[in-house]
C-alpha positions in Angstrom: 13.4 -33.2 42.0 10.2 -32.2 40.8 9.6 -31.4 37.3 6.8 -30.8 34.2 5.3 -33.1 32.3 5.2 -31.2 28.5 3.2 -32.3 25.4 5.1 -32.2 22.3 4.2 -33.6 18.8 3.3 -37.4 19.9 4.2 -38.1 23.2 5.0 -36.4 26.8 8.6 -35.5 28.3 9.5 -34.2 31.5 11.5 -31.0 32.0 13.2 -30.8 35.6 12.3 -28.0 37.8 15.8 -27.0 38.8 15.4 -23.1 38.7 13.6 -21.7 41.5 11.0 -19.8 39.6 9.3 -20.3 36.2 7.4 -18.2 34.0 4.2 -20.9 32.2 2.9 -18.9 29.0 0.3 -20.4 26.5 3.8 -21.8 25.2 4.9 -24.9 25.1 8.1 -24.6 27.0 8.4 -22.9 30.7 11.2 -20.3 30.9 13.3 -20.4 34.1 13.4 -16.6 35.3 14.7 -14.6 37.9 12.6 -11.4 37.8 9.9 -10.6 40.4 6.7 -11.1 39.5 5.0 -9.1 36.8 8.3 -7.6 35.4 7.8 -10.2 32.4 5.9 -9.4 29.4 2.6 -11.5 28.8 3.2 -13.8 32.1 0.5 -15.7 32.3 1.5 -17.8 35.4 4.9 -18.6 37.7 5.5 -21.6 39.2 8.0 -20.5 42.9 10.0 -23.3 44.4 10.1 -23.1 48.6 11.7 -25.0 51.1 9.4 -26.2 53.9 11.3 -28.1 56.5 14.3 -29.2 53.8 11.6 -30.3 51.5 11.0 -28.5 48.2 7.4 -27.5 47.8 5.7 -25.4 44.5 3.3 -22.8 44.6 1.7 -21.6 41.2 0.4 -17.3 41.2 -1.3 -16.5 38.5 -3.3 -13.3 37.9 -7.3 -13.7 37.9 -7.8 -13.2 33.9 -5.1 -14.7 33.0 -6.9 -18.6 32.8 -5.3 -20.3 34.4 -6.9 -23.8 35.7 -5.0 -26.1 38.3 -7.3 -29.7 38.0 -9.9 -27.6 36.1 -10.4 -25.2 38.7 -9.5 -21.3 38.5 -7.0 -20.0 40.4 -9.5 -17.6 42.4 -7.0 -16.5 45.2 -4.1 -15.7 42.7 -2.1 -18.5 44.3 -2.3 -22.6 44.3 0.3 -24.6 46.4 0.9 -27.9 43.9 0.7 -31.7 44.4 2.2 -34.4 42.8 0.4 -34.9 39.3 -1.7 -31.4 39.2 -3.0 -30.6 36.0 -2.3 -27.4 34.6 -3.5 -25.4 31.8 -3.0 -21.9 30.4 -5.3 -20.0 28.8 -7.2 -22.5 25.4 -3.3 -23.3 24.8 -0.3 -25.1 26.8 -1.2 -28.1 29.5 1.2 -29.3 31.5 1.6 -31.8 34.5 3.3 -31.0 37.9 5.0 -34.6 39.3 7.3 -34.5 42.5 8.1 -37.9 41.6 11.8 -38.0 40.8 13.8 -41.5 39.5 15.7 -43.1 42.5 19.6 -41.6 42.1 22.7 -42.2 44.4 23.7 -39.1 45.7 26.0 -37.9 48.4 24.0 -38.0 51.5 23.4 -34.0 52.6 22.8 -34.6 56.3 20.7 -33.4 58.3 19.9 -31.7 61.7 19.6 -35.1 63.5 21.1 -38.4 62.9 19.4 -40.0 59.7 19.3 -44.4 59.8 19.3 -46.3 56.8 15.7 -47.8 56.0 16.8 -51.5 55.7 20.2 -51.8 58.0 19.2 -49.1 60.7 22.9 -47.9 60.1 23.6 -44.6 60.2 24.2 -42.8 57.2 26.9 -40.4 57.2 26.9 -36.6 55.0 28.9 -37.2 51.9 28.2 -41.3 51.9 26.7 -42.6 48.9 23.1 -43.0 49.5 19.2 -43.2 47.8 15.9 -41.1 48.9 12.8 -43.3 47.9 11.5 -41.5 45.5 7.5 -41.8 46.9 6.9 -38.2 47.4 4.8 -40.0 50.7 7.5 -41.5 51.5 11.5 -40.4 51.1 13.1 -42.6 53.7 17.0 -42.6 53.1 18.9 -46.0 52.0 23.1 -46.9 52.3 24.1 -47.6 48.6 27.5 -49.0 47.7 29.5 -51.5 47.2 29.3 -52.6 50.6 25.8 -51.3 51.5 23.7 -51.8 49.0 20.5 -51.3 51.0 18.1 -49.9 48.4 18.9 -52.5 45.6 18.5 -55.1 47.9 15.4 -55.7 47.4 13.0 -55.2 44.5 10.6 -52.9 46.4 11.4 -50.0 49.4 11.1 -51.6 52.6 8.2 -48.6 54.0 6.4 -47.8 51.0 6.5 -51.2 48.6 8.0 -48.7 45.7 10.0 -50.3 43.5 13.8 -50.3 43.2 14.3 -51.1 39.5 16.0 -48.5 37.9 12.6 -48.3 35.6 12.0 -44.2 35.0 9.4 -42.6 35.7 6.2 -44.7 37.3 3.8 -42.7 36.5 3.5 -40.3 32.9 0.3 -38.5 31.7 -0.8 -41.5 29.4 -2.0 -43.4 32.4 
């Protein structure tokens, strides 16, 4: 799940995006809303979650005054699709990071149009089974994890991508 990186008095802390849309103000917190565009007084920005192929993507609209800078550039065309660790900033006030990068969780496997194999025993993974999405946003190969297949903890790294499977956080933060 892709989320915020917000700077309070000493450090950072990530806020999840699990709203589809949210208002960014020279604030320091983003408001989940559910208004269309422009019905929300002083709205500097909105950040719109889409699906594109079962894959969440972000776009960020912003009005051309309103200064707005995604990696110090203007948002000329109104509209910026996000990538993992974009820079945002609001006006002389609020900065904030985008990061699709998301801790590794077991879930319940949510199937999918076509049979899905396990990245390390090939196995198929059935909907509903306990299972583990890398959580490289390049990546996001699917691992059995139970007691019986414990395919993503069994080994310290992801078999594709060489991420690690340590339940460590966050790999990356905007201190690095």
């Amino acid at each position: 799940m892709a989320h915020l990186w917000l700077q309070d008095t000493i450090s950072w802390r990530a806020q999840r995006l699990d709203a589809a849309q949210y208002e960014l103000a020279a604030s320091p917190t983003p408001q989940a809303v559910e208004a269309p565009m422009g019905t929300a007084c002083g709205e500097t920005a909105r950040l719109i979650r889409t699906d594109k192929s079962g894959m969440p993507a972000w776009a960020l609209i912003a009005s051309h005054n309103a200064g707005v800078r995604v990696n110090s550039r203007g948002v000329t065309a109104g509209l910026c699709v996000l990538s993992d660790r974009d820079e945002i900033r609001i006006g002389n006030g609020s900065q904030y990071f985008f990061s699709t990068e998301t801790p590794a969780t077991v879930v319940p496997f949510p199937g999918a149009d076509r049979t899905v194999y396990c990245g390390r025993c090939r196995e198929p993974i059935e909907a509903g089974a306990p299972a583990v999405r890398c959580p490289n946003p390049s990546c996001g190969i699917w691992y059995n994890e139970s007691a019986e297949l414990p395919c993503w903890t069994y080994s310290d790294k992801c078999s594709f991508c060489g991420y690690p499977t340590a339940d460590a956080g966050f790999s990356w933060t905007p201190e690095d």
